[in-house]
N, C-alpha and C positions, 0 to 999 in steps of 0.2 A: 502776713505771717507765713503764707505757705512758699512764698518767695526765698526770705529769711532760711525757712527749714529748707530747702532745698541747696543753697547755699552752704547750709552747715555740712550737711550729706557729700555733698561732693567734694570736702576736705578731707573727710578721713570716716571711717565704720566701722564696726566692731562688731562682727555677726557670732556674738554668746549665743549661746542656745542654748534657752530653759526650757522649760516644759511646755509647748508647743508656742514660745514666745520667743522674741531674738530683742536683743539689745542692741539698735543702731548706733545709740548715744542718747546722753543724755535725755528722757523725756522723749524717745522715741523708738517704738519697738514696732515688730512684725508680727502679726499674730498668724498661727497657723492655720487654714480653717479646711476641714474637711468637706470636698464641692458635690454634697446629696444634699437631700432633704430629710434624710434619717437622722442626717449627727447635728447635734442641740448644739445651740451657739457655746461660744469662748466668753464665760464670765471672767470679768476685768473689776480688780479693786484699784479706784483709784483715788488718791492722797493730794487736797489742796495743802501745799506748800509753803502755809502760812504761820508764823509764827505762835500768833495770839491764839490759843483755842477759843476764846470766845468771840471773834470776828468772825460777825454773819456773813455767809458766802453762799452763792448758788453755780450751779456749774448750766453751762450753753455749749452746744455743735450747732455750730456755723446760726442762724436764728432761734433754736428752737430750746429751749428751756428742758435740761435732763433730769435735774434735781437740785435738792438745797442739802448746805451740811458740807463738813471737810472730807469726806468718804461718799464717793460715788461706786456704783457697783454696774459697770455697761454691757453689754452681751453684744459682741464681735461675731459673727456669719459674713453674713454679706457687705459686698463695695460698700453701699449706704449707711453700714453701722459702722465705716473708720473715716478716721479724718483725724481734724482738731477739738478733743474737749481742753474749756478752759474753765477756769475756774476764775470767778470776779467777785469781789466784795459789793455786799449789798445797800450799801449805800450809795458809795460812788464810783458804781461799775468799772471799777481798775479793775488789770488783768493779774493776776496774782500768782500764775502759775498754768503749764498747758500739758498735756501728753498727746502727743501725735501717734495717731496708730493708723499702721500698713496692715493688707492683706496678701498672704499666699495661697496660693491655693494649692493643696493634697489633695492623692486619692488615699484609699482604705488602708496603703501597705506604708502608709506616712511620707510617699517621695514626693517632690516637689511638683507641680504639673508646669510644664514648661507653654505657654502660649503666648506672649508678646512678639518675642523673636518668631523670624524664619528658618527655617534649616536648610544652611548648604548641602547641596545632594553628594557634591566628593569635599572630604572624605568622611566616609559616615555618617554621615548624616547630620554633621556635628554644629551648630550653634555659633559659637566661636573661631572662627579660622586666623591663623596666623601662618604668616608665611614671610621666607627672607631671600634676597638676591644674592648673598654675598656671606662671607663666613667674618664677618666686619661685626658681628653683635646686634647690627641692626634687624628690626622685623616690622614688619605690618601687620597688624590684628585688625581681622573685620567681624561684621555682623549685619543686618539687614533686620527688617519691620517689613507688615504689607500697611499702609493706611496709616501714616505716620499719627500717632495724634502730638497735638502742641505742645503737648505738659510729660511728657515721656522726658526721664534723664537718665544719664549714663555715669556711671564712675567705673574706670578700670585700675588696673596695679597688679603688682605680683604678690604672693602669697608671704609672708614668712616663712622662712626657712631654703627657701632658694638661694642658690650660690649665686652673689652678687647682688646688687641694689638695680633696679629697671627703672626708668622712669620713660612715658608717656606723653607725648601732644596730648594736646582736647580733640574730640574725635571730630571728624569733619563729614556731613552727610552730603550724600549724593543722589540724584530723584530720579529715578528713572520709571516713568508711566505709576503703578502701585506702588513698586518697590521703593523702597528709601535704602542704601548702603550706607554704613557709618564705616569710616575707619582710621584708627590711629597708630603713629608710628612710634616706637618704643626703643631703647637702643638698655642692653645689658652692658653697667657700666665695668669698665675693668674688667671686659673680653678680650681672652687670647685665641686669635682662629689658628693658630699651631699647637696648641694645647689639647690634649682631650678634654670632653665634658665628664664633671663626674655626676653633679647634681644636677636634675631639669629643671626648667622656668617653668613654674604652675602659675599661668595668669588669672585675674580673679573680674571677671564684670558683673555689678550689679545694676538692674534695671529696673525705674521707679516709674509707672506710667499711671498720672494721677494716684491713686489710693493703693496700687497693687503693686508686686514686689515680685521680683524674681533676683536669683543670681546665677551663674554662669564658669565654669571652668573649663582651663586648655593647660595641658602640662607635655612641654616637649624638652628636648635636645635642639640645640640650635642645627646639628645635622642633621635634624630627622623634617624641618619642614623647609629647608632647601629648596627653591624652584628658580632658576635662573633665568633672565631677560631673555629673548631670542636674539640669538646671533641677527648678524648685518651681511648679506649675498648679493652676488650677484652672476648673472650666465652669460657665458663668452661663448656665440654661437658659431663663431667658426671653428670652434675643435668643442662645444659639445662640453664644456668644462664650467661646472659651477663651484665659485668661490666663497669663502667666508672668513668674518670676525669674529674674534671674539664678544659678548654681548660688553658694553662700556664700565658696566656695572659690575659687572665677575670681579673676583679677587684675585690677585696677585702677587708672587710671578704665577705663569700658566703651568711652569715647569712642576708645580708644587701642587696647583688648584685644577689640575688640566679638565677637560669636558670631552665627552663624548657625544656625537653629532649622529642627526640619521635626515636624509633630504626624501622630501614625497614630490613624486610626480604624477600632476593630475592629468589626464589623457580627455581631452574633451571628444574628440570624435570617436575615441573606443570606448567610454566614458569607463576607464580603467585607471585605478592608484597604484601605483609602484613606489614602497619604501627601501633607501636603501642605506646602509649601518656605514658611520665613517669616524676612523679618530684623526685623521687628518683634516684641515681645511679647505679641502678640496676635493672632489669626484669627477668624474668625468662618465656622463650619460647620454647612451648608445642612444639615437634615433627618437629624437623629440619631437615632436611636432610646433610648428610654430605657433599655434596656442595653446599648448600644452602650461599651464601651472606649474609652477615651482617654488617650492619652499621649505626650511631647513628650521630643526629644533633641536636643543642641546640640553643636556641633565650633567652631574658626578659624573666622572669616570670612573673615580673611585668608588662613590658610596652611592647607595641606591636612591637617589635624592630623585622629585618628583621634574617630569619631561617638561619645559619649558615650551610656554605655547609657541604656534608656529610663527616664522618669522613673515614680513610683509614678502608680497610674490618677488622672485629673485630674478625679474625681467617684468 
């Protein structure tokens, strides 16, 4: 069953919201539950979906017998009070009908308590990151977990009402020691990168890990989360001159997309950095040392789009 339901979930969702309840779909909702010991659980009336009113029926979570009768009435708090109740005919324990229930967790001012996810430290702290190479439409949204558990799932998408339709890869994780990265790539269909934006992409992730629920928003301008590949250098030590490319990925012409550069020089024996500002592809620096570090990162020229990490050492 809980295969099945997860299945349905990562088709499509519908986050209604009623009175401290959400409507995923069909026979399956999110209950809200405030995370003290003060606030009294979430009483739940629930309806076997059975024709006949006189078909004897009893309802069960997962082994344990809840009650008999086509109305059950359950109290929602904690993880162990959601799941699957089903409801089965008392003779020959067919399944007759099920409501799947998630929990959230609030504090006292009703917001959501965010704890699955990790939070990237730039920018802001934020949950969600998405970021693009290129002014192509395309972007990459990520997110992170500490302590992956198995039964954790993902669905992402853009919001209604966003100028143009998004669609998304399946997310692909990455393990690093605790960390797990997820991330997928999205393209906004029917972008013009010589157009202005008028309307932002509000992207939407929600996040099921076993019984508990959260959801997740990012709402940008395709130029505002900008970060470009690092340029490709290299140092020509007999005049002192270090060169570069454009990153492969940048958009095009340059005349239109141009970039601005700034090269850092690591000094190991003075152990001194020296940054220096270029819009050209080229500088030329006085008095290096032969193991001196080098390396070169490029942002907009035009718009204030984020600095592109540094390029591999340019020697």
């Amino acid at each position: 069953m809980s295969h099945l339901l997860f299945a349905l979930l990562s088709l499509f969702s519908f986050p209604a919201l009623l009175e401290a309840q959400w409507k995923l779909r069909e026979n399956v909702y999110v209950i809200e539950s405030e995370w003290n010991d003060d606030t009294p659980a979430k009483r739940v009336e629930l309806t076997c979906n059975t024709p006949d009113e006189t078909l004897p029926v009893y309802w069960k979570k997962g082994t344990e017998l809840k009650g008999t009768g086509k109305t059950l009435i359950a109290e929602v708090k904690e993880f162990p009070d959601a799941g699957n109740y089903t409801c089965l005919t008392a003779d020959t324990h067919e399944i007759v009908s099920y409501d799947f229930f998630l929990i959230t967790k609030i504090d006292s001012s009703g917001q959501m308590i965010k704890s699955i996810l990790k939070s990237f430290k730039e920018p802001n702290k934020t949950f969600l990151k998405c970021e693009a190479k290129n002014y192509s439409g395309i972007f990459i949204c990520s997110w992170m977990i500490e302590n992956a558990s198995p039964n954790v799932k993902f669905t992402i998408r853009s919001l209604e009402g966003s100028q143009g339709d998004v669609t998304c890869s399946s997310p692909v994780a990455h393990t690093d020691k605790s960390v797990t990265d997820y991330t997928v790539q999205c393209q906004k269909e029917n972008y013009c990168p010589f157009a202005e934006e008028h309307e932002p992409i509000e992207m939407f992730l929600e996040v099921i890990d076993d019984v508990e629920y959260e959801n997740y928003t990012s709402t940008f301008f395709i130029r505002d989360i900008i970060k470009p590949d690092p340029p490709q250098c290299q140092y020509v030590a007999t005049s002192g001159t270090v060169t570069w490319t454009y990153p492969r990925t940048w958009s095009t012409p340059k005349s239109y997309f141009p970039l601005t550069f700034r090269v850092k020089v690591e000094s190991t024996k003075k152990h001194k950095i020296q940054v220096y500002d270029a819009e050209e592809q080229s500088i030329q620096i006085p008095r290096t040392g032969p193991k001196d570090k080098i390396s070169v990162q490029a942002r907009d020229r035009y718009y204030n789009s984020a600095w592109s990490e540094w390029s591999s050492r340019c020697r």
